[in-house]
C-alpha positions as CSV (number, residue, x, y, z in Angstrom):
1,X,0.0,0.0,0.0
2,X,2.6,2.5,1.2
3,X,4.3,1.9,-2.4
4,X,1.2,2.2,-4.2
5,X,1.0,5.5,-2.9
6,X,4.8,6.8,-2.9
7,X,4.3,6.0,-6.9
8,X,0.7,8.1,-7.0
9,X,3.1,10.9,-5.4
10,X,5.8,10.8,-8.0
11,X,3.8,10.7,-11.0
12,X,4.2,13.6,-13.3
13,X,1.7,16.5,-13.1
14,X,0.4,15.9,-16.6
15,X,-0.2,12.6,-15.6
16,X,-2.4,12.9,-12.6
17,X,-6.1,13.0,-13.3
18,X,-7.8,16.4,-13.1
19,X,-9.9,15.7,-9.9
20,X,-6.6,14.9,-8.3
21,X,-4.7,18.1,-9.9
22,X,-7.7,20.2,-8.2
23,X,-7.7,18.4,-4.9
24,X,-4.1,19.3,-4.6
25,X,-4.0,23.0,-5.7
26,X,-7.7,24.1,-4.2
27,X,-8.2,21.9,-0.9
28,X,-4.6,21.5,-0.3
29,X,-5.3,17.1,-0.1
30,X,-2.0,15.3,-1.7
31,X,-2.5,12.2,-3.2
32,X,-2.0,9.9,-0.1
33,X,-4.7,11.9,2.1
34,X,-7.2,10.7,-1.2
35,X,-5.6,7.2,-0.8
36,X,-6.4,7.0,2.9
37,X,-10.0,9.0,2.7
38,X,-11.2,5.9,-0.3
39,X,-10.9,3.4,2.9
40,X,-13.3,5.4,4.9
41,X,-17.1,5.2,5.5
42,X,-19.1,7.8,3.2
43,X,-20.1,9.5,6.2
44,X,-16.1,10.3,7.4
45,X,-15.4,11.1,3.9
46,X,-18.0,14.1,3.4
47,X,-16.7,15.1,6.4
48,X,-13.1,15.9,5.0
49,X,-14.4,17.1,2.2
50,X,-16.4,19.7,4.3
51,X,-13.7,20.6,6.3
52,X,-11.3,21.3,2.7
53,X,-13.9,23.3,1.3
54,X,-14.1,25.7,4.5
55,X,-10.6,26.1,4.4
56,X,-10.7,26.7,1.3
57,X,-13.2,29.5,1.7
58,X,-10.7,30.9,4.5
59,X,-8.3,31.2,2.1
60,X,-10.1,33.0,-0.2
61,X,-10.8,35.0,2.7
62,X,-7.5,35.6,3.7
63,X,-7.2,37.0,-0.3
64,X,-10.2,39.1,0.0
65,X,-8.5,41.0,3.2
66,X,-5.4,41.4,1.9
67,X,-7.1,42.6,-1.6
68,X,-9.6,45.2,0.6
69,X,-6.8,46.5,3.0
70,X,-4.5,47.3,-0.1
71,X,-7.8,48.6,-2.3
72,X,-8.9,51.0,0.7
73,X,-5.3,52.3,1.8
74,X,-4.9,53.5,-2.2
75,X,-8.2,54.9,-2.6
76,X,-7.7,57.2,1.1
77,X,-4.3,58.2,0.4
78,X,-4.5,58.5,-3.6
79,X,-7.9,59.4,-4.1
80,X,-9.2,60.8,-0.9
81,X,-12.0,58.5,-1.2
82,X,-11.9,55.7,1.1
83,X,-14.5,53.0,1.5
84,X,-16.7,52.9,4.0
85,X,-17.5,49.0,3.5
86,X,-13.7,48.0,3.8
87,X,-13.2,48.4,7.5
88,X,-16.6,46.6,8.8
89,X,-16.8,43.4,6.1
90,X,-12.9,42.5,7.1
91,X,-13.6,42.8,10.8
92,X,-16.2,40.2,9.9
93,X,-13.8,38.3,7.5
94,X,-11.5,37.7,10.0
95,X,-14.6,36.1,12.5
96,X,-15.7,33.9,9.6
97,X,-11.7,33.2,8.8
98,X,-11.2,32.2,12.5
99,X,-14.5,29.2,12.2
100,X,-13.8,28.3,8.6
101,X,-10.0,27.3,9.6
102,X,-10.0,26.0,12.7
103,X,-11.4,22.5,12.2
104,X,-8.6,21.9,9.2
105,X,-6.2,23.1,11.9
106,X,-7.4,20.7,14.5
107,X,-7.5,18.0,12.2
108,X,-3.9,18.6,11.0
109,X,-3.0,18.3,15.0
110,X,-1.6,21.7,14.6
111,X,-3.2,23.7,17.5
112,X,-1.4,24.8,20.6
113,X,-0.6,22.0,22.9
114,X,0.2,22.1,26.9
115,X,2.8,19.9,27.2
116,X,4.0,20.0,31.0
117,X,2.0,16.7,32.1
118,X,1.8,14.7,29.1
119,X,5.7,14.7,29.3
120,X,5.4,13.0,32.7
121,X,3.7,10.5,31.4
122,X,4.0,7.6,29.4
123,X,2.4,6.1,26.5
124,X,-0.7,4.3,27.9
125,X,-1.2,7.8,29.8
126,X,-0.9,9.8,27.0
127,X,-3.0,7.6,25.1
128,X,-5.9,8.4,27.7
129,X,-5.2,11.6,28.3
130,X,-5.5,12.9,24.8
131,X,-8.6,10.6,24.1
132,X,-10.8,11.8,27.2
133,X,-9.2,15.3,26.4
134,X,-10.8,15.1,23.1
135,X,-14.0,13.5,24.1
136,X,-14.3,16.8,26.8
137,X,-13.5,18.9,24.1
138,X,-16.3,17.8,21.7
139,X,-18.5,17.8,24.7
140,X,-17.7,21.3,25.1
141,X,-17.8,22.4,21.6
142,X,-21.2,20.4,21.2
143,X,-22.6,23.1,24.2
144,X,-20.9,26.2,22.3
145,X,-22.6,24.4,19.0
146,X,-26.0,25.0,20.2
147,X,-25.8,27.8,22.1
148,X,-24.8,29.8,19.5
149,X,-27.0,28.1,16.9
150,X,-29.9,29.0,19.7
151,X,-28.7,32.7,19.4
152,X,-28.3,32.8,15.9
153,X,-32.1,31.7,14.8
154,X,-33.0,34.1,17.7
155,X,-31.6,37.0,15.6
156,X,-32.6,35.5,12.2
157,X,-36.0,36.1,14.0
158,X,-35.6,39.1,15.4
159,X,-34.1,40.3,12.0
160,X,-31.0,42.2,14.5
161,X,-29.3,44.5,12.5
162,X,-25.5,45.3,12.9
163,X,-24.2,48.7,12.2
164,X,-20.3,49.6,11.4
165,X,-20.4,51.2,8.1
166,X,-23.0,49.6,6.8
167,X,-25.8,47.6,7.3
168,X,-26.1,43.9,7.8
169,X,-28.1,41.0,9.2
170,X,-26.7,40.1,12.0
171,X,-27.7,36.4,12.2
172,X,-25.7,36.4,8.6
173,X,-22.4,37.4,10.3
174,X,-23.2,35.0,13.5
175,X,-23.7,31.9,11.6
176,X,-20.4,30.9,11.3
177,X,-20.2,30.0,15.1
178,X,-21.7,27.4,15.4
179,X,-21.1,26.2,12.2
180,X,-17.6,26.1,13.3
181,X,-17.9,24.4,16.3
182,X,-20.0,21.7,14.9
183,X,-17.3,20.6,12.6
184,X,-14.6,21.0,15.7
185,X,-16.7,19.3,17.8
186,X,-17.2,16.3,15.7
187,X,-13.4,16.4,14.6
188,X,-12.7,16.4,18.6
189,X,-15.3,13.1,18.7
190,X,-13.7,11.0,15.7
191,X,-9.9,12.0,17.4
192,X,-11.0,10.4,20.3
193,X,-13.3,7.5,18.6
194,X,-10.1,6.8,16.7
195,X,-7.6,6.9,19.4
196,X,-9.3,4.3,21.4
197,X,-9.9,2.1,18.3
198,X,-6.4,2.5,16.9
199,X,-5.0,2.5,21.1
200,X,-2.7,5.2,19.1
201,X,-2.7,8.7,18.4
202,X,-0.8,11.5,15.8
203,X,0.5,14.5,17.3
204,X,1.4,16.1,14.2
205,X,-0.1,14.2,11.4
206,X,-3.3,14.3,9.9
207,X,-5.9,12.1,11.2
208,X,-7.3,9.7,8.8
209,X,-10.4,9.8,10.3
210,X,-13.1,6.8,10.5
C-alpha cells in the first residue's frame, strides 16, 4: 500500500487526473490523504471534504483582506476616497476566517498544545489523556454548537441588525459559530473515537479519520 502511494506521489503532473490536480491545488489534499480517505465510510469522507472546502473559503478570505486592506489604503491616500465597507466586512472576515480554519487546523494536530503533564507520562497515559481530552472537548464544543445556533435563529427572527459602516443581518455574520464548532466538535469526537480504536494517536499528522 505505502508503495502504491509513494508512486501516486511521484507521477508527473500531466499525468495525474484532473480531480486529483484540483484536490491538490484548491483543498490543499495530496494524493495519499485521497488514498487513505477511499478506505473510509461515506459518512467520514463528506466530512473531510467539508472541512477542505471551509478552508478553502478561508483562504479566499484571507485574499479578500489582503485585496480590501491594499484597495482602501490606495483609494484614502491616492484618491481621498476611502470605503466605508472595507473596515466593517474584514472585521467580519476575520470572524468567519477564524471558524472556517479552525477545524482543518485541529484535524492537521496543529493547534497549541500544553505539554507540562503529558511529558510525565507515558504512553498508555498519553494515550488516555488525549482521548478523554478530546471527548471533553467535543462535549464542550457540542454546548458552544447549540448555544450559539440558539442565538443565531433568535436573531434571524428578530431580524437584528449590525451597524459599522454599513448595514447587515446580524444572524448572517453569526452563523459561522456554530457552524464552526459543529465541525470542531465532531473532529474532537472521531480523534477520540479513533484513538481508542487504533490504542494510538498522531501529534502532528493528519488524522485519517473513520
Amino acid at each position: 500500500m505505502a508503495e502504491a502511494t509513494d508512486t501516486q506521489q511521484d507521477q508527473p503532473e500531466e499525468s495525474r487526473s484532473l480531480p486529483s490536480r484540483l484536490a491538490a491545488t484548491l483543498l490543499d489534499v495530496t494524493d495519499q490523504q485521497r488514498e487513505q480517505r477511499s478506505y473510509n465510510p461515506l459518512a467520514s469522507r463528506i466530512f473531510d471534504w467539508v472541512i477542505d472546502i471551509s478552508a478553502f473559503a478561508g483562504a479566499l478570505i484571507v485574499l479578500y483582506v489582503a485585496l480590501t486592506i491594499g484597495a482602501n489604503v490606495l483609494g484614502r491616500y491616492v484618491f481621498d476616497n476611502p470605503l466605508k465597507w472595507a473596515l466593517p466586512t474584514t472585521e467580519y472576515s476575520l470572524l468567519y476566517l477564524t471558524f472556517l480554519a479552525a477545524p482543518v487546523v485541529l484535524r492537521r494536530e496543529g493547534h497549541v498544545r500544553m505539554s507540562a503533564i503529558t511529558e510525565r507520562l507515558g504512553n498508555t497515559g498519553r494515550l488516555w489523556f488525549y482521548t478523554i481530552g478530546s471527548f471533553i472537548s467535543s462535549a464542550v464544543c457540542g454546548v458552544m454548537a447549540w448555544k450559539s445556533f440558539e442565538k443565531t435563529v433568535e436573531e434571524f427572527q428578530s431580524g437584528a441588525i449590525l451597524l459599522s459602516g454599513i448595514e447587515v443581518q446580524r444572524a448572517l455574520v453569526t452563523w459561522v459559530i456554530p457552524y464552526g464548532f459543529i465541525l470542531l466538535g465532531l473532529q474532537f469526537l472521531r480523534m477520540g473515537v479513533n484513538a481508542i480504536r487504533l490504542r494510538r494517536y498522531r501529534e502532528r499528522a493528519e488524522e485519517a479519520g473513520i
